[in-house]
C-alpha positions as CSV (number, residue, x, y, z in Angstrom):
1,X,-33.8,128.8,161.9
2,X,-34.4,127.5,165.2
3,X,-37.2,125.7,166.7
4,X,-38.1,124.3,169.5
5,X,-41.5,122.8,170.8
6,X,-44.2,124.3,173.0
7,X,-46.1,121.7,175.3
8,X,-49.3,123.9,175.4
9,X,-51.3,123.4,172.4
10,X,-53.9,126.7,172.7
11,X,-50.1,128.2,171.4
12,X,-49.4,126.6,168.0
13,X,-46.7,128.7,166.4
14,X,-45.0,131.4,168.0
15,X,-41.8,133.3,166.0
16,X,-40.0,136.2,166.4
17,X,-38.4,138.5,163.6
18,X,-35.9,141.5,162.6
19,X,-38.6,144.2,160.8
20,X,-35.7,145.5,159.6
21,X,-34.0,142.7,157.8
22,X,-37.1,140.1,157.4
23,X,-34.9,137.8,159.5
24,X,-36.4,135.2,161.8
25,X,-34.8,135.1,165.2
26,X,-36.3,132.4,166.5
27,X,-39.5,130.5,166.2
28,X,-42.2,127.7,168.6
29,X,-44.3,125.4,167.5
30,X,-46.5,122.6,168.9
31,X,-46.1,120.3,166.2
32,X,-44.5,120.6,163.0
33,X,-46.4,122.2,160.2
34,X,-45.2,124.0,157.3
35,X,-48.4,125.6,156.7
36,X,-47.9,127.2,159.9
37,X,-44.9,129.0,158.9
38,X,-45.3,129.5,155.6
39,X,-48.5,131.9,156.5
40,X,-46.3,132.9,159.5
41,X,-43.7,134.2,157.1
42,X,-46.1,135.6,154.8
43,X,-47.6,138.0,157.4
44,X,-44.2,138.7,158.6
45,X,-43.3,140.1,155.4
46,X,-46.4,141.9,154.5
47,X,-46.9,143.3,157.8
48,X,-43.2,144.8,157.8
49,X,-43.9,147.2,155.6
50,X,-44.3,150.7,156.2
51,X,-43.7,149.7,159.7
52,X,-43.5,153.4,160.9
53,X,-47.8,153.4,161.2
54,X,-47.3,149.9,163.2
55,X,-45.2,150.0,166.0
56,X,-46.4,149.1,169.1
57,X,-50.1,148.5,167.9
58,X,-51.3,145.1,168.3
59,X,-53.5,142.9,164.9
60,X,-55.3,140.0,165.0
61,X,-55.7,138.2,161.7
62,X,-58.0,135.0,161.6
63,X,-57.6,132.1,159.2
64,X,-58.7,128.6,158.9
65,X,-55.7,127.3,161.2
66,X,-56.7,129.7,164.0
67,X,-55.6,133.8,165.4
68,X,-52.2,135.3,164.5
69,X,-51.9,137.8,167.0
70,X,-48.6,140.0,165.7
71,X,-47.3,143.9,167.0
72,X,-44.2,145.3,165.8
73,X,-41.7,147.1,169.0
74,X,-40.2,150.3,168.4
75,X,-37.0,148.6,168.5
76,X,-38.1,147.1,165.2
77,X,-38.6,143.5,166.6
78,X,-41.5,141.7,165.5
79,X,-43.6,139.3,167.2
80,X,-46.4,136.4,166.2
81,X,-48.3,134.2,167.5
82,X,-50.9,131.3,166.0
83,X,-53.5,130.3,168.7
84,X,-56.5,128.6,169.3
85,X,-59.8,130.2,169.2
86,X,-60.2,129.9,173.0
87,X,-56.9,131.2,174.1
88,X,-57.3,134.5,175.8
89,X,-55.2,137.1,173.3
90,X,-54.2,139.0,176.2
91,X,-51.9,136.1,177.4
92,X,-49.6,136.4,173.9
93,X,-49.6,139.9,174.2
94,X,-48.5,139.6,178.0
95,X,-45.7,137.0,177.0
96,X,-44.7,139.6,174.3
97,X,-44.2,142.6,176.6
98,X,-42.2,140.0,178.4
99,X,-40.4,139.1,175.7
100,X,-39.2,143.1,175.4
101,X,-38.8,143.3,179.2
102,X,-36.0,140.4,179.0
103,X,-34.7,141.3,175.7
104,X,-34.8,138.0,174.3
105,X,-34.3,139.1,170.7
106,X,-30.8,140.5,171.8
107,X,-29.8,136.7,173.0
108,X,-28.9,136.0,169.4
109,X,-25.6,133.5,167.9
110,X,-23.3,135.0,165.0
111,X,-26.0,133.7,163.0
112,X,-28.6,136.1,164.1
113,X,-30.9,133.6,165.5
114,X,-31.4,132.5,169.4
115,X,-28.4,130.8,171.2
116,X,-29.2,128.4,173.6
117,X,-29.8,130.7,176.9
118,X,-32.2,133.0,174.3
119,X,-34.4,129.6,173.2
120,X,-34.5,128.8,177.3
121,X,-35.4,131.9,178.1
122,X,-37.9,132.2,175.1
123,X,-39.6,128.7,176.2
124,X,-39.6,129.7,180.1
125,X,-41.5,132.7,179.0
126,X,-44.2,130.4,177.0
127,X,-44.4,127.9,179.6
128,X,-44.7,130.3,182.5
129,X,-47.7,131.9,180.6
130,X,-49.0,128.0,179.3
131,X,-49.2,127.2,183.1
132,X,-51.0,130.1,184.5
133,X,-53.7,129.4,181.6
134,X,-54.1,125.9,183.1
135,X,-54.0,127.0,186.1
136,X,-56.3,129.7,185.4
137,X,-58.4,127.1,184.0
138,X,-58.5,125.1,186.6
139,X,-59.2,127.6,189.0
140,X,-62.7,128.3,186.6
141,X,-63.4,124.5,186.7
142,X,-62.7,124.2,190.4
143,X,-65.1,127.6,191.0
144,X,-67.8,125.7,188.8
145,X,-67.6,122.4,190.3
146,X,-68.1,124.1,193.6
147,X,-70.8,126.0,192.1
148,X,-72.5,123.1,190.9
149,X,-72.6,121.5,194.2
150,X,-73.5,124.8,196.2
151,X,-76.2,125.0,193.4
152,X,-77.0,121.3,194.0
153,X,-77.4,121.8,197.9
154,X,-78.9,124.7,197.2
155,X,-81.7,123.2,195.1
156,X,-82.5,120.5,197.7
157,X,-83.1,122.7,199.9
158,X,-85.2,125.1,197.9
159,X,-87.3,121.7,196.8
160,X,-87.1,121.2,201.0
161,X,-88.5,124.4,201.2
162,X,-90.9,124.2,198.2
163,X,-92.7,120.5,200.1
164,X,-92.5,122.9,203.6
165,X,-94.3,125.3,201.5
166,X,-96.2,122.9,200.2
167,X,-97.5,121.9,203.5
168,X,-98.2,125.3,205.2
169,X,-100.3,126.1,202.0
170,X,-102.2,122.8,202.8
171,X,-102.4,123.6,206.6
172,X,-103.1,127.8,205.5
173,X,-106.0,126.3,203.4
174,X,-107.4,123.8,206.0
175,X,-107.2,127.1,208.5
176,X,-109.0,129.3,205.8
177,X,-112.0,126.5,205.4
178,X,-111.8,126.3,209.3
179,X,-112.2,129.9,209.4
180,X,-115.2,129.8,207.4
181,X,-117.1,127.2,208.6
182,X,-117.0,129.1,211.9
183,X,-118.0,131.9,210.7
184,X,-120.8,130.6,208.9
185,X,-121.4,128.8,212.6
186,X,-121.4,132.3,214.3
187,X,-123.7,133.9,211.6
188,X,-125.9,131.2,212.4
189,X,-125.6,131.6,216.3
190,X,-126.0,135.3,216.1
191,X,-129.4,134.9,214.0
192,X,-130.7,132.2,216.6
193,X,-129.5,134.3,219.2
194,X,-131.3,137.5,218.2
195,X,-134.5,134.9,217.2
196,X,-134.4,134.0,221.1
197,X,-133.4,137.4,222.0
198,X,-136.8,138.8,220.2
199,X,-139.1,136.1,221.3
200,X,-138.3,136.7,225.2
201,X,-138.6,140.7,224.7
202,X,-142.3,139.8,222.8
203,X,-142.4,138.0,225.8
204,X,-141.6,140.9,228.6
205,X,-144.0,143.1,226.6
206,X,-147.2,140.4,226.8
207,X,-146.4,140.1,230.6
208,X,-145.9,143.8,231.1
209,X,-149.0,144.4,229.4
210,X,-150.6,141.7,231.3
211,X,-149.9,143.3,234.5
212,X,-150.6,146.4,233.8
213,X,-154.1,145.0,232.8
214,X,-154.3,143.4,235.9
215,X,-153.5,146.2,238.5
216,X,-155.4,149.0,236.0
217,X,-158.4,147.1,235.1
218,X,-159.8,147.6,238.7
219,X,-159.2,150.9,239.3
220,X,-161.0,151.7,235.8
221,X,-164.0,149.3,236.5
222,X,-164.3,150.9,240.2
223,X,-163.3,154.6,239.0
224,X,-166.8,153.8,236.4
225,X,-168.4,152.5,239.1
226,X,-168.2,155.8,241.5
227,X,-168.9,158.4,238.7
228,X,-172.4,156.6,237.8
229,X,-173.1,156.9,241.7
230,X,-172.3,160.5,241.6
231,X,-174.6,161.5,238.9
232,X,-177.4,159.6,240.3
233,X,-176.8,161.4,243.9
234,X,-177.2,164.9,242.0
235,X,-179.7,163.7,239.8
236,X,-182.1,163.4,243.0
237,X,-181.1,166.5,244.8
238,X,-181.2,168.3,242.1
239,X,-185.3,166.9,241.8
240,X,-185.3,167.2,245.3
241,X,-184.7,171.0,245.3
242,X,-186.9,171.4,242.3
243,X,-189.3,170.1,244.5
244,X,-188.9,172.7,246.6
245,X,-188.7,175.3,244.7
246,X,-192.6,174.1,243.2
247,X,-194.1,173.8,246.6
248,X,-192.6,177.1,247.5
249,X,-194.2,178.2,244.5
250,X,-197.2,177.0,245.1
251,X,-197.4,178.5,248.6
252,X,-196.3,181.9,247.3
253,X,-199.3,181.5,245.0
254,X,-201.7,180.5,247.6
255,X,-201.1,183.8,250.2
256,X,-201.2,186.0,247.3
257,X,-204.7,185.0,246.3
């Protein structure tokens, strides 16, 4: 069995199998650990059974030491993986389909297990994929630390806005008291207005009347005077001709006697 030793620790134990024969072609680890490989071989050998209803289907089996990711190739390869909670599982399955694209399982020794150009080309594979994840990762942290300080710059300036706000709600208020005290002032100077307004038209009315009394009151006092003269002008003519008219009488009665 060959080993060698993966520098990422998200990956801890990666291996690589015949279905056919239960033979391990080659196997990864982080660190050494036999309980690693022990349920390693375990779900090799389980899971290569009846392997006509698995190929090319990808499981994912936790345990307490983390994910084992495994598929089986239709050229009756099969692949594992152990990995962190946190590693994305479509990284192993990406190295995987790799691993078919190169045909890594074919760079084998008369033993059956990876010769040295197989266990480079196995780790370049792992490594390739173990720096894009960091990279990847860093990447995130990068896009949040500059999201932190765009959300930093962005808070001062919504608490810069909040005090401007602040103080055009003061100055809004002090405008709206403004406001009313003028138009309390304006109700007041309309109602001492139309006070003023009133007591000058009571005003023209008494002097109106006044005149008129003045330039009417003769002609009614003189238009009095010249009717009593009238009726006592025909009062006397009319005794006058009454006069007369007795005398006349009078005469009449005289010649007729």
């Amino acid at each position: 069995m060959n080993s060698t030793t993966i520098s990422n620790i998200q990956i801890k134990y990666f291996m690589i199998g015949n279905a056919l024969n239960l033979k391990i072609i080659g196997e990864n680890s982080s660190k050494v650990n036999l309980n690693w490989v022990e349920t390693g071989n375990k779900i090799f050998k389980e899971y290569c059974k009846n392997i006509e209803e698995k190929y090319e289907k990808n499981y994912k089996i936790i345990s307490e030491d983390g994910i084992f990711l495994c598929t089986i190739s239709a050229s009756n390869i099969f692949y594992l993986a152990l990995i962190t909670d946190n590693f994305p599982d479509k990284f192993i399955f990406q190295i995987i389909e790799d691993l078919k694209k190169e045909n890594i399982h074919l760079l084998i020794d008369e033993k059956g297990e990876l010769n040295k150009p197989g266990k480079q080309a196995f780790k370049a594979i792992i490594q390739h994929y173990d720096n894009t994840y960091y990279d990847l990762i860093a990447d995130i942290n990068g896009n949040i630390n500059e999201l932190k300080v765009d959300f930093q710059n962005n808070l001062k300036k919504v608490l810069g806005n909040t005090e401007d706000l602040q103080k055009l709600d003061v100055k809004a208020n002090q405008l709206k008291s403004d406001a009313n005290i003028f138009k309390k002032d304006a109700r007041k100077l309309e109602r001492k207005t139309c006070c003023q307004n009133f007591r000058w038209t009571i005003l023209l009315i008494f002097v109106i009347i006044f005149l008129i009394l003045i330039v009417a009151l003769p002609l009614i006092i003189r238009n009095i005077n010249g009717t009593s003269t009238g009726s006592n002008s025909i009062s006397s003519e009319q005794g006058v001709v009454n006069s007369v008219k007795n005398n006349t009488r009078l005469l009449f009665n005289g010649n007729k006697k």
